[in-house]
C-alpha atoms as a printed R data frame, in Angstrom:
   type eleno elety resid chain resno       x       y       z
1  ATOM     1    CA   UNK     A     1 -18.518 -24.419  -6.826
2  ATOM     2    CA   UNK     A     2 -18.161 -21.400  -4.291
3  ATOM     3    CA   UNK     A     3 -20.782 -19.504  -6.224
4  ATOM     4    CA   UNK     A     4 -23.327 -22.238  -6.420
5  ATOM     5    CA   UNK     A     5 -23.670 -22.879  -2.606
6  ATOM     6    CA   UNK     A     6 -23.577 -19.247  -2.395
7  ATOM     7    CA   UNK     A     7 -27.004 -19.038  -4.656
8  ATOM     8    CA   UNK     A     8 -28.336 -22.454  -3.146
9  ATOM     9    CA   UNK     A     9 -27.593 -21.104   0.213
10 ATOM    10    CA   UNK     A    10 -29.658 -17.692  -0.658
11 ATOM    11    CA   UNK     A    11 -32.821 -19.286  -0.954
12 ATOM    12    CA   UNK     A    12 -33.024 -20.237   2.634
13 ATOM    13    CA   UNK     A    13 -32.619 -16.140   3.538
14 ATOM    14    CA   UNK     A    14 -35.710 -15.773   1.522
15 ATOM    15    CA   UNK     A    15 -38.352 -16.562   4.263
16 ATOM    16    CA   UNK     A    16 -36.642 -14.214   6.841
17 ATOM    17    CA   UNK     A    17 -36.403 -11.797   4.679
18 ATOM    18    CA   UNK     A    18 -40.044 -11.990   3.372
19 ATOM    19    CA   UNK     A    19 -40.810 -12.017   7.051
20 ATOM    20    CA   UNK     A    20 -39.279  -9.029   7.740
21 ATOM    21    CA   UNK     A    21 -40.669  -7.489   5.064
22 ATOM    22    CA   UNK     A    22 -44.222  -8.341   6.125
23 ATOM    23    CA   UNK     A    23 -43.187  -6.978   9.650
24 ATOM    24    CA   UNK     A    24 -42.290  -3.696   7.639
25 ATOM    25    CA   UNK     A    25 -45.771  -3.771   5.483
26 ATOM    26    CA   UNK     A    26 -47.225  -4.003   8.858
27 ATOM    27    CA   UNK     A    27 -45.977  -0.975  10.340
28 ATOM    28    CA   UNK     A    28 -43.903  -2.699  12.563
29 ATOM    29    CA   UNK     A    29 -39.583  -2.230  12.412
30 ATOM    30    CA   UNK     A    30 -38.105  -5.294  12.390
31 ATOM    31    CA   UNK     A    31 -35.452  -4.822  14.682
32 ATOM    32    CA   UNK     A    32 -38.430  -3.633  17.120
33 ATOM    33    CA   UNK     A    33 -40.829  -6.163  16.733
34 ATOM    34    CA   UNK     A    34 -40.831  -9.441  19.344
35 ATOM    35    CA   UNK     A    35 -42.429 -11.675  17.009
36 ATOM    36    CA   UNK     A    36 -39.218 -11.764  14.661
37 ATOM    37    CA   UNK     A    37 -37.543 -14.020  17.266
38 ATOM    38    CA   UNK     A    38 -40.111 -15.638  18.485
39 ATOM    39    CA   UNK     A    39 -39.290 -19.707  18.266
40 ATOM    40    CA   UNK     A    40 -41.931 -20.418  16.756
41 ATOM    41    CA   UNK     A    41 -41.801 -17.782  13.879
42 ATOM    42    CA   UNK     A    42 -37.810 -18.443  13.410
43 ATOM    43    CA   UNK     A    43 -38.798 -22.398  13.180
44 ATOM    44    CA   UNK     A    44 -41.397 -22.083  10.411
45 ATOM    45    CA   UNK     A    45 -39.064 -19.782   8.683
46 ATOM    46    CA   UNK     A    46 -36.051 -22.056   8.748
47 ATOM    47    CA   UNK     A    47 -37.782 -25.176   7.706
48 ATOM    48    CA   UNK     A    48 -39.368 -23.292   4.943
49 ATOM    49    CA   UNK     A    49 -35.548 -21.988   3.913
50 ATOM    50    CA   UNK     A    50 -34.607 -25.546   4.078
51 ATOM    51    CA   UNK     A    51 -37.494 -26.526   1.884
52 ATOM    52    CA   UNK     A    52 -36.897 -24.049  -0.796
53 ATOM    53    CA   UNK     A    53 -33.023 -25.201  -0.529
54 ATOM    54    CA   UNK     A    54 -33.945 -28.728  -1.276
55 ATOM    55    CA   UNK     A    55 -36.441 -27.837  -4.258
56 ATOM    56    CA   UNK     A    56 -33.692 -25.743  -5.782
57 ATOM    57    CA   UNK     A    57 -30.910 -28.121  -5.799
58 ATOM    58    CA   UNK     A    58 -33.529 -31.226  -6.704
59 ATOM    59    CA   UNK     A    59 -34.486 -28.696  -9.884
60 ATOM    60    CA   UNK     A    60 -31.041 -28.174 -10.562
61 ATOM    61    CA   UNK     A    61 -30.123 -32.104 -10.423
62 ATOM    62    CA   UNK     A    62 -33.020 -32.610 -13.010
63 ATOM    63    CA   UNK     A    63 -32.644 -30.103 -15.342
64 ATOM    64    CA   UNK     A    64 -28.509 -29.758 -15.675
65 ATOM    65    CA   UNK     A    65 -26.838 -31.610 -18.596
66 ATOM    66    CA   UNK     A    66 -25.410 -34.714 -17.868
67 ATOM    67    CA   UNK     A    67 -21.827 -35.037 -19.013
68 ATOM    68    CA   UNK     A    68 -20.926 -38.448 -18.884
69 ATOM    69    CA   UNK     A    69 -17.887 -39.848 -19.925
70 ATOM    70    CA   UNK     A    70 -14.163 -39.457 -19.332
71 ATOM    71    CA   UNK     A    71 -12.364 -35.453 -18.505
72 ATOM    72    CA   UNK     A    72  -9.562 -34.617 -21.165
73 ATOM    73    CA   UNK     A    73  -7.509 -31.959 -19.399
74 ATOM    74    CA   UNK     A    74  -6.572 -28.937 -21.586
75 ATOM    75    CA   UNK     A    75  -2.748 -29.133 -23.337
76 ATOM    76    CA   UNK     A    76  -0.738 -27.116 -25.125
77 ATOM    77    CA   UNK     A    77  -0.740 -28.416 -28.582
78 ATOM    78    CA   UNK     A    78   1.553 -26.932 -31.447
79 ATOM    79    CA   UNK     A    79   2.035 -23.903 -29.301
80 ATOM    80    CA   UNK     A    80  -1.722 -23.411 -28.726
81 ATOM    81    CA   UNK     A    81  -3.672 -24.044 -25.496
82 ATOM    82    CA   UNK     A    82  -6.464 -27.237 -26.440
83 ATOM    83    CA   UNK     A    83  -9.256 -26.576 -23.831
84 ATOM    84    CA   UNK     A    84 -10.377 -29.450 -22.016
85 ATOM    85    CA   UNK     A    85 -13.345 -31.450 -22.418
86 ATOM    86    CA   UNK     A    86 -15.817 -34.532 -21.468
87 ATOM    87    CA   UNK     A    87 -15.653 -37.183 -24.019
């Protein structure tokens, strides 16, 4: 679960860091350049994060498998571990 928040969550660094490296194709060092924290720069780029967040998780909801049904734990049967599974 850890790991997908951790790639959903990546998605919103991707404006900021496009941003920065536009401020870097520009000549300009990011650490150096005003505009980078500039409200209105840092509010376009969050709300397109946030966007981009809620694209990838509405993709993900439509295109994952469905498992419906009931979760059979795994058990040791005969000495060997039975994975579990949806049934």
């Amino acid at each position: 679960m850890g790991r997908i928040l951790f790639e959903i969550g990546g998605f919103f660094f991707v404006p900021f860091v496009a941003y920065a490296a536009f401020l870097v194709w520009q000549g300009r060092h990011p650490q150096a350049a005003k505009q980078i924290f500039e409200r209105k720069a840092l509010l376009v780029q969050t709300l397109i994060g946030l966007v981009l967040m809620a694209l990838v998780v509405l993709f993900i909801g439509l295109t994952d498998e469905a498992h419906r049904g009931a979760y059979r734990p795994a058990v040791f049967k005969d000495g060997q571990l039975v994975p579990g599974k949806v049934e």
